[in-house]
Backbone as numpy.savetxt, mean C-alpha at the origin, in Angstrom:
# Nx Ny Nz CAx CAy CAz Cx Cy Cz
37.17 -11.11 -0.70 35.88 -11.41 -0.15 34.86 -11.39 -1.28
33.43 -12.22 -1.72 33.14 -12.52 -2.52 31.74 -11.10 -1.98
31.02 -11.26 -2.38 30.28 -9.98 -2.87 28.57 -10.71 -2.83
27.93 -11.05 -2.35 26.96 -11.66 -2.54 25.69 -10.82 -2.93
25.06 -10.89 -4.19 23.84 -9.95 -4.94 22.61 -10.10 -4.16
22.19 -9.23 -4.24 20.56 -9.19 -3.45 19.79 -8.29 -4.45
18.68 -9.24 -4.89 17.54 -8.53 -5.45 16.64 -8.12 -5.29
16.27 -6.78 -5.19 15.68 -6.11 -4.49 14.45 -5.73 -5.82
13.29 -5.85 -5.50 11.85 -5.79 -6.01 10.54 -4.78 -5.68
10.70 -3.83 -5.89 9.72 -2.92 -5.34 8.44 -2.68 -6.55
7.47 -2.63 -5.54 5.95 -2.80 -6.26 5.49 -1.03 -6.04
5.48 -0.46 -7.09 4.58 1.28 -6.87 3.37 0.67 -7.01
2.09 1.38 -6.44 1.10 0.70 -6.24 0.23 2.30 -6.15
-1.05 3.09 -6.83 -1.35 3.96 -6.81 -2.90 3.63 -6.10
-3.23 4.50 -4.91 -4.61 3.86 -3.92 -5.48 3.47 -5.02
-6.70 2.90 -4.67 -7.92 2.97 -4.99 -9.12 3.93 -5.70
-9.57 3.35 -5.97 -10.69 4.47 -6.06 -11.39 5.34 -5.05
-11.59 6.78 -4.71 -11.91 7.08 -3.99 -13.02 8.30 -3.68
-13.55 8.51 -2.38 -14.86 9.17 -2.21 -14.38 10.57 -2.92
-14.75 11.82 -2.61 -14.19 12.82 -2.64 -14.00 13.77 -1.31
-13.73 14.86 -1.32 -13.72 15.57 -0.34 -12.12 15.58 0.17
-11.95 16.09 1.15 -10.67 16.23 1.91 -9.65 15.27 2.73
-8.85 14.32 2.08 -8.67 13.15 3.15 -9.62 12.16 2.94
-10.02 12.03 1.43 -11.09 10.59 1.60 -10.63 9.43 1.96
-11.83 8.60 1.72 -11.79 6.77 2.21 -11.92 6.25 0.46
-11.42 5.26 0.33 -11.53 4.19 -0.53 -13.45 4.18 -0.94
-14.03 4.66 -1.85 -15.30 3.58 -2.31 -15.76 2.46 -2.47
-16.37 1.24 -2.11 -16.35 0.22 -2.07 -15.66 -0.78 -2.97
-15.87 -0.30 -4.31 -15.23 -0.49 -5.46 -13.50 -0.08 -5.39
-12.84 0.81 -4.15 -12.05 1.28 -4.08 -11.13 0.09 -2.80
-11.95 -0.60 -2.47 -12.11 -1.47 -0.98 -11.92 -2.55 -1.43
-12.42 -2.78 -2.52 -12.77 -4.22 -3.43 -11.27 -4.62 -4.30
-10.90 -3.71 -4.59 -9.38 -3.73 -5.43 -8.47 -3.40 -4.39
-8.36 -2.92 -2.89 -7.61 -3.05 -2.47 -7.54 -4.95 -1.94
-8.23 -5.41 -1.71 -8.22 -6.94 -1.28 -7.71 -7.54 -2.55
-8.59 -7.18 -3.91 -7.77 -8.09 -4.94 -6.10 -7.72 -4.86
-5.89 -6.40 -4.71 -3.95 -6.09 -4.80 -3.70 -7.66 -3.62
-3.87 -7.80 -2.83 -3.66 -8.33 -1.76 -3.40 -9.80 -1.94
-4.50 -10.26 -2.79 -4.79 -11.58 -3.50 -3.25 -11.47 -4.55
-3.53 -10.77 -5.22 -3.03 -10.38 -6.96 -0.86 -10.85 -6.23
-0.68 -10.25 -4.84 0.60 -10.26 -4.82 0.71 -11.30 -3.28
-0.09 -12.31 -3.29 -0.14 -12.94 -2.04 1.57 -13.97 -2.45
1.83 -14.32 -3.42 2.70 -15.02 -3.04 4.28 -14.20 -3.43
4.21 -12.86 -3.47 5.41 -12.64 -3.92 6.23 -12.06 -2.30
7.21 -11.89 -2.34 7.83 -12.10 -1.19 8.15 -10.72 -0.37
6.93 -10.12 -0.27 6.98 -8.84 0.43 7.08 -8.72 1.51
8.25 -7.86 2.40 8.63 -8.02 3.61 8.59 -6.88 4.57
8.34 -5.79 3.64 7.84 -4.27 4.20 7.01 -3.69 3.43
5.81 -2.58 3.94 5.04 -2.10 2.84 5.10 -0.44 3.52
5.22 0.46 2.43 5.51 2.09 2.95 4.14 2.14 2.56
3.57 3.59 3.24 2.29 4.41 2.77 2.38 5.83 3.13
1.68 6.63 2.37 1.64 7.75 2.82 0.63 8.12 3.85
0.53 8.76 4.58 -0.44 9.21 5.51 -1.97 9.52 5.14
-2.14 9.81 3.90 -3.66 9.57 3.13 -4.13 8.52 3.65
-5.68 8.78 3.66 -6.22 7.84 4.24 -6.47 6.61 3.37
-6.96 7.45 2.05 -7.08 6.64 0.67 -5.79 5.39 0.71
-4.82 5.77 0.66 -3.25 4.73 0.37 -3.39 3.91 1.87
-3.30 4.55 3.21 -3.15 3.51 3.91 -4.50 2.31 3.71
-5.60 3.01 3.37 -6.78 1.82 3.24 -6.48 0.81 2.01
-5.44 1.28 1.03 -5.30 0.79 0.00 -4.14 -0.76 0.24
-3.09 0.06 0.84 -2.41 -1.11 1.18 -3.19 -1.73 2.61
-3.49 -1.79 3.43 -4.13 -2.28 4.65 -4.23 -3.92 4.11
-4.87 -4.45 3.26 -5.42 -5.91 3.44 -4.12 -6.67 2.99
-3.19 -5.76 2.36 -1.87 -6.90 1.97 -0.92 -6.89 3.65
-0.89 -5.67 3.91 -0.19 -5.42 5.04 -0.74 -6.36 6.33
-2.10 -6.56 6.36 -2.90 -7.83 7.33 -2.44 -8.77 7.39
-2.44 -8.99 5.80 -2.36 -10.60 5.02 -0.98 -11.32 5.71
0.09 -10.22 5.17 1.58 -10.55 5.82 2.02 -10.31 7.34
0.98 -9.99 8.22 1.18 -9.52 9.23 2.31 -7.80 9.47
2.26 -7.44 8.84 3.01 -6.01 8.31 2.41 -4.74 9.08
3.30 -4.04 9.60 2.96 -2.97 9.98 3.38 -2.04 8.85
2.58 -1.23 8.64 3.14 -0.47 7.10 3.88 1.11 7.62
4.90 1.38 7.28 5.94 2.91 7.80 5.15 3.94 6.96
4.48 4.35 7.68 4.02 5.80 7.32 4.72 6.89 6.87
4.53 7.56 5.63 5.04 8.59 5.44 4.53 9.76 5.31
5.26 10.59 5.73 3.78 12.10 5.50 3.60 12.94 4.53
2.74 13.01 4.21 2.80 13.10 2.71 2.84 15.17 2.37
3.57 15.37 1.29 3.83 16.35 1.08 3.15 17.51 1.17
2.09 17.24 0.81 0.92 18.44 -0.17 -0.06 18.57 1.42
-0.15 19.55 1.93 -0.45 19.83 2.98 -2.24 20.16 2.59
-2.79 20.33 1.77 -4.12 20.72 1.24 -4.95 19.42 1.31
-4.52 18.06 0.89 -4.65 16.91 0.63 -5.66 17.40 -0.68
């Protein structure tokens, strides 16, 4: 039986810029580069997107995850302090 290769491509992607405090949001400037990521990888062939439960990362991926119609798998993220 022949063996057929699959290439598999994963993008690490670190959030935005962000407010401060506990559990922040993206800064506008933080909002602004999440849409360019979005732009920046519109044609590459992304078919799932993970995030951690931060609010910062899910706002970060959000406009690529739109773009592709993607629901993004939440993960919970370790550090219980945020």
């Amino acid at each position: 039986m022949e063996r057929a290769e699959t290439m598999v491509r994963l993008y690490a992607v670190r959030h935005g810029e962000k407010e401060r405090g506990r559990d922040p949001a993206l800064t506008p400037a933080g909002l602004e580069r999440a849409g360019a990521l979005a732009t920046t990888l519109a044609d590459e062939p992304i078919t799932v997107v993970f995030t951690s439960d931060y609010r910062r990362c899910q706002e970060t991926i959000a406009p690529l995850a739109r773009a592709r119609g993607l629901e993004p798998i939440v993960i919970e993220a370790a550090d219980p302090h945020r």
